[in-house]
TIVODREN-326231 format. One record per atom (N, C-alpha, C, O): residue in one letter; x, y, z. Coordinates in steps of 0.1 Angstrom, whole numbers, plus 5000, padded with zeros to 4 digits. Atoms other than C-alpha are relative to their C-alpha. Layout:
BEGIN
AXYZ...
This chain:
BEGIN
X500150094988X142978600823X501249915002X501849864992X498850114993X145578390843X499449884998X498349854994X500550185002X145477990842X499049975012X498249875012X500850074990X143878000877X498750094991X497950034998X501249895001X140978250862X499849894988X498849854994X500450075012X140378010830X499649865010X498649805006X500450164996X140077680854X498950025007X498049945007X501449954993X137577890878X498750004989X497649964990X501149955009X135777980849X499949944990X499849994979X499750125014X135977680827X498749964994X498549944982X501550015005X132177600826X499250084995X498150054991X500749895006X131177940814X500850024985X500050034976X498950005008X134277950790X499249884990X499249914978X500350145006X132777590776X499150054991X499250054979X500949945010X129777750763X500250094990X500750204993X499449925009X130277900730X499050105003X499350174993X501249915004X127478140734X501250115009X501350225003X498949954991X130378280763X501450034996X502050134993X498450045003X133578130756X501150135013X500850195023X499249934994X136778330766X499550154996X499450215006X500349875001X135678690751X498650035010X498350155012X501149964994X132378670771X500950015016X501050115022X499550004981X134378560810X500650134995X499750224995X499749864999X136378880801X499450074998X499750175004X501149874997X133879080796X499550035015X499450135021X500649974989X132478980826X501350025014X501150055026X498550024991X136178970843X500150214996X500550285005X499549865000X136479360833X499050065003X499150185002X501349904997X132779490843X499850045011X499949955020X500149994984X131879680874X498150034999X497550094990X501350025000X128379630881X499550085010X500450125017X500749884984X125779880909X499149915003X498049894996X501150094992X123979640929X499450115011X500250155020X500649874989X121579910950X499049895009X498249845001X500350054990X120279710980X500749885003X501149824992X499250094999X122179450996X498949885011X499549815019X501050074995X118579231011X499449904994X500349824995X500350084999X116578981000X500349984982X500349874978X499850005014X117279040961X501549994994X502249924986X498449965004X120479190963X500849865007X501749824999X499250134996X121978880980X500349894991X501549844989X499650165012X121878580956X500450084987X501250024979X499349965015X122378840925X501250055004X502150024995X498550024999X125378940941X501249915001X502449914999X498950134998X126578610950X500249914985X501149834983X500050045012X125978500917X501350074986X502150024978X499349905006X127478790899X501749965005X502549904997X498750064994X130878730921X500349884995X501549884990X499550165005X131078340912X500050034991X501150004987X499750015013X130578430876X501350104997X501950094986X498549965002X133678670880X500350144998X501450204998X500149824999X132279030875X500850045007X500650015019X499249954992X135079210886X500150105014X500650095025X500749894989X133679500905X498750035000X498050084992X501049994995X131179500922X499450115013X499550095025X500449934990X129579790938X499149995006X498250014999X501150024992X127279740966X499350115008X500050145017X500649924989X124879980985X498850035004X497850044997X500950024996X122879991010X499950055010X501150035013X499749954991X122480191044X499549935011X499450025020X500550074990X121079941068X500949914999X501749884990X498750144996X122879651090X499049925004X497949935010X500650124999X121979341091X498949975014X499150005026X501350034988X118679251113X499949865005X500549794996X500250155000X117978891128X498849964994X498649844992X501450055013X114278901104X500950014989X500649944980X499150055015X117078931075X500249894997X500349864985X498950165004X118578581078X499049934996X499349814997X501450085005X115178431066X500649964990X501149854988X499650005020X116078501029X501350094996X501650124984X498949905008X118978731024X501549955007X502349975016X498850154999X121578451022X501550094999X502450024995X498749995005X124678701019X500450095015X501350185017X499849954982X124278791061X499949825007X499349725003X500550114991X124578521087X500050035012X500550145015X500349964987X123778531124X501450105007X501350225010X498849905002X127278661130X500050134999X500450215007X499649875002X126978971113X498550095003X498250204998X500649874994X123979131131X500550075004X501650045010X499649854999X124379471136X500950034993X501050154993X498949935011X126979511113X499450024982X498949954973X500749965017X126079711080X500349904990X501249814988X500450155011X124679511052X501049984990X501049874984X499449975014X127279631023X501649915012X502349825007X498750024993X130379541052X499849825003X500849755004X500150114996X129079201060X499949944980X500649874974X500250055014X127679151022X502149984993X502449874989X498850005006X131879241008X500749895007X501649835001X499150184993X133178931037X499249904991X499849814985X500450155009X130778701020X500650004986X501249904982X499950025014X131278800984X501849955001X502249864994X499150045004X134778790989X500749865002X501649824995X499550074997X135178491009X499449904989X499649784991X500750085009X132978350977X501249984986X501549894979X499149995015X135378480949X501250125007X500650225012X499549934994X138278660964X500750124992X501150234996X499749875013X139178830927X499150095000X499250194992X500549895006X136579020928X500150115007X500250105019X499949874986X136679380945X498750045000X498050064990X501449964996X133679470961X500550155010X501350165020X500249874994X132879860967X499049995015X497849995011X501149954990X130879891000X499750145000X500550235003X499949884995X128880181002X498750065009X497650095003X500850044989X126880201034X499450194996X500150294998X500949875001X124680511025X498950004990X499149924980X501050005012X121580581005X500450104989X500450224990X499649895011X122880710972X498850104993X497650074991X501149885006X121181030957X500550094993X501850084992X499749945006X121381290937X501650004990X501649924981X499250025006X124981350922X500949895001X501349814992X499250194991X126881040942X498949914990X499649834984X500450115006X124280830922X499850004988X499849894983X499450015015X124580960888X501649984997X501949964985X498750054999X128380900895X500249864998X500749804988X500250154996X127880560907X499249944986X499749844980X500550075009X125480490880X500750044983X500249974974X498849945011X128180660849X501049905002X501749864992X498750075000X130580440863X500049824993X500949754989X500850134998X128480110860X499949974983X499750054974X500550035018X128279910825X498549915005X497849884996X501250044997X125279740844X499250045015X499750015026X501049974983X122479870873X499449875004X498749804995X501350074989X120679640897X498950055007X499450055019X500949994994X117679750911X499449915011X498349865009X500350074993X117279560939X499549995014X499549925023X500449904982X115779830966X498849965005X498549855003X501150074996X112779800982X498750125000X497550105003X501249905005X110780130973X499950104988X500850134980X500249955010X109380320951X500850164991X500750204979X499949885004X111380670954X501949974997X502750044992X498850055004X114480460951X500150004990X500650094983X500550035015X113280300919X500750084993X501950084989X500149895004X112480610906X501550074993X501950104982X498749905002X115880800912X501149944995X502150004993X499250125005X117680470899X499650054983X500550094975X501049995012X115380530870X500550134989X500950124977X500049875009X115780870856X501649994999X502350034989X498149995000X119980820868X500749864984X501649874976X499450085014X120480520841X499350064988X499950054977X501149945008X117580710819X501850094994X502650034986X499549955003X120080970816X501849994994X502350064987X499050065003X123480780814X500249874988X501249804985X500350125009X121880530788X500849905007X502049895005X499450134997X122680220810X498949914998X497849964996X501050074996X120779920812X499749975016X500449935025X500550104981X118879820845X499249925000X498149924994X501450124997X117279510856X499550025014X500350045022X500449984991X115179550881X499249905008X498549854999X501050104990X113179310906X499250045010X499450165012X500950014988X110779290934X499249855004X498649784996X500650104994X109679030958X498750025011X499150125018X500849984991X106679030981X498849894999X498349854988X500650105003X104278750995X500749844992X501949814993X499750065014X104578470967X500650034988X501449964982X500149925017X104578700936X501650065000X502150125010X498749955005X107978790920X499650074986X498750044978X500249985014X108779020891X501350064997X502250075005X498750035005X111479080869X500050094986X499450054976X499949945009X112079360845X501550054995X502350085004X498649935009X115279490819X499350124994X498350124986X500149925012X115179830807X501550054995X502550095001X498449995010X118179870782X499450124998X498350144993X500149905002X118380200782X500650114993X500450234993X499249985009X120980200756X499150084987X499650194983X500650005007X118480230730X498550085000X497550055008X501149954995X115780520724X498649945003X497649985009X501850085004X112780270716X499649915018X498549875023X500250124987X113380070752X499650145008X500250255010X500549954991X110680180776X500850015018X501649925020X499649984992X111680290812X498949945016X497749905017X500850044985X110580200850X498850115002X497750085007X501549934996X108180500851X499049964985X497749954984X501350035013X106280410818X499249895008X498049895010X500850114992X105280110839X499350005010X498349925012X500650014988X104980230873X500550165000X501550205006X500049814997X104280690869X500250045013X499450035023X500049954982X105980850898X498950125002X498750214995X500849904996X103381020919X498649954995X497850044995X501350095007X100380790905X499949925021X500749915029X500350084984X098880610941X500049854993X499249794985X499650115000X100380330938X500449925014X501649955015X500350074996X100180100967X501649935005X501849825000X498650054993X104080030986X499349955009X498449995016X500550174990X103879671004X501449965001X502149944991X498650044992X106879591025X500049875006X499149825012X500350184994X107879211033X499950045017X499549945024X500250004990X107979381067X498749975009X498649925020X501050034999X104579391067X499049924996X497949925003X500250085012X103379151041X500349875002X499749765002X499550164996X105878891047X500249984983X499650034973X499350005014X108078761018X499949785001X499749705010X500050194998X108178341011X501850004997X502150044985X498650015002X112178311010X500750004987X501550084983X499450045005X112878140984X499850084981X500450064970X500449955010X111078370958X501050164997X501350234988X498749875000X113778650967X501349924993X502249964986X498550085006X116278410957X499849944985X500849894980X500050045013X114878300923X499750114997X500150094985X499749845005X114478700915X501050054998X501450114989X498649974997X117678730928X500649964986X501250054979X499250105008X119078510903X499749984987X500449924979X500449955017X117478590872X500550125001X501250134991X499349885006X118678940877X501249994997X501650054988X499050005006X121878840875X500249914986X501349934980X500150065010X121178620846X500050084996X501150144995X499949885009X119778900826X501350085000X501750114989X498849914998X122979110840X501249974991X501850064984X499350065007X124978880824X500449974989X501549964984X500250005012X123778810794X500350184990X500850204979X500049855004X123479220790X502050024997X502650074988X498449975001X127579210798X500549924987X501549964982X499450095006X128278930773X499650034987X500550014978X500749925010X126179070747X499549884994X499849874982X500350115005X124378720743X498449965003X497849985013X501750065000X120678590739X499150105000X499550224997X500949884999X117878800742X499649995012X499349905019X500049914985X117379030772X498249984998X497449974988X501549964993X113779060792X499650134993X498450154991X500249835008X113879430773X498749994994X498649914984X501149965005X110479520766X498849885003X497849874996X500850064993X108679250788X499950015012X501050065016X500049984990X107779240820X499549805002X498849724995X499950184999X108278860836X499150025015X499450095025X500550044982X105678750869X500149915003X500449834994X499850144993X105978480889X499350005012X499650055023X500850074989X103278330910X500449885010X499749785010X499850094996X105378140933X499549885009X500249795012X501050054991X102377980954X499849904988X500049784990X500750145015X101277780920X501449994989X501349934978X498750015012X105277820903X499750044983X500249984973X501149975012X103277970873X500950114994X501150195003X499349905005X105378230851X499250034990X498449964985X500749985010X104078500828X500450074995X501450115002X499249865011X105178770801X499050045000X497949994999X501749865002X103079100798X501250104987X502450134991X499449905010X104679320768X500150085010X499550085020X500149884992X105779630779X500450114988X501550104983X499049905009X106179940753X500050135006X499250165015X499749904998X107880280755X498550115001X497850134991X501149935002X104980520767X500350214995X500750305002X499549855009X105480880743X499850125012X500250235012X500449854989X104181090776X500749995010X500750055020X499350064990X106480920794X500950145007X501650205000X499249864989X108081220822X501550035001X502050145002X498550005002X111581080820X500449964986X501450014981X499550085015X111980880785X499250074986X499550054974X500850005012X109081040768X500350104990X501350164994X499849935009X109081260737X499650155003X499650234994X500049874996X108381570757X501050015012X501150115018X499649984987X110381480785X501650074999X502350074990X499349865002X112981740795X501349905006X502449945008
């Protein structure tokens, strides 16, 4: 790092748990943020100020005027303009070192095990289930870690699967694709703002911590958050053996 990159980053640097070998870590890592909306906003703006180098973003929608409620990295301005092209003006006008990928399309198939190979960290920060899913089996198979979130209503939640490690359970052990399971959209539902933005912001915490190789990770808990009563909870979460993508038969 340069002298200007040590004085930006002097309060992260301070902490020993960090220091200078942790900001370089986070100064050489390219991270996959997959939605750029009510989650993906504050963990990307977060991620940028702390110095993560590259930052890939994607998302195939442009900005809406029901976006600007909660997804702080659009402003009135950039309606109509796609979310990843408006998100890379903010991030950069935030931290101008870092390079931000835009990639205005919904990734799938080989494009997303690319994207997700390339990544020393996933974000999950989509808004359905078959997203998840294909996020899921793509770090499954590249051993990455992903943190994942969801907002809706009040209720927040907040999961790490380190997928480094065969014992760390996966996103379907938790939630089996093809099980009736129950997709609730803030479109319909309605989101409370500020509960996107403290999800937001824990995923990049955990992100971080995951890059720096410091404290212990959410790995193997699942975190709620009842933002109506501000009430937090931990639920274990272990590796399930029948599991379809992680499990001990799984192909």
């Amino acid at each position: 790092m340069n002298d200007d990159q040590l004085l930006r980053y002097s309060r992260h640097i301070l902490l020993p748990e960090i220091g200078v070998e942790g900001q370089q870590a986070f100064v050489d890592a390219r991270v996959l943020v997959v939605g750029a909306g009510g989650l993906g906003s504050p963990a990307a703006m977060y991620l940028a100020a702390a110095g993560v180098g590259t930052l890939v973003l994607v998302d195939d929608d442009d900005v809406d005027l029901t976006n600007l409620q909660r997804q702080i990295l659009h402003t009135a301005e950039a309606v109509g303009q796609p979310k990843v092209l408006s998100g890379q003006a903010t991030l950069r006008r935030l931290n101008p070192e870092v390079q931000v990928v835009p990639l205005a399309r919904r990734l799938s198939g080989e494009a997303l095990l690319e994207e997700v190979a390339a990544a020393d960290v996933v974000l999950d920060c989509s808004d359905n289930f078959e997203t998840r899913h294909a996020i899921n089996r793509a770090c499954h198979i590249h051993r990455k870690p992903l943190v994942s979130g969801a907002a809706i209503r009040f209720d927040g939640q907040l999961y790490v699967f380190d997928l480094r490690g065969d014992e760390s359970p996966c996103y379907h052990c938790l939630f089996p694709e093809g099980e009736d399971v129950e997709q609730v959209r803030c479109a319909v539902m309605g989101v409370f703002a500020p509960i996107t933005g403290i999800i937001g912001a824990a995923q990049a915490a955990e992100a971080l911590k995951l890059l720096a190789g410091i404290g212990t990770s959410l790995a193997g808990r699942v975190l709620l958050l009842d933002g109506l009563n501000m009430e937090w909870r931990g639920i274990g979460l272990s590796k399930d053996p029948a599991c379809a993508v992680c499990g001990q038969s799984a192909g």
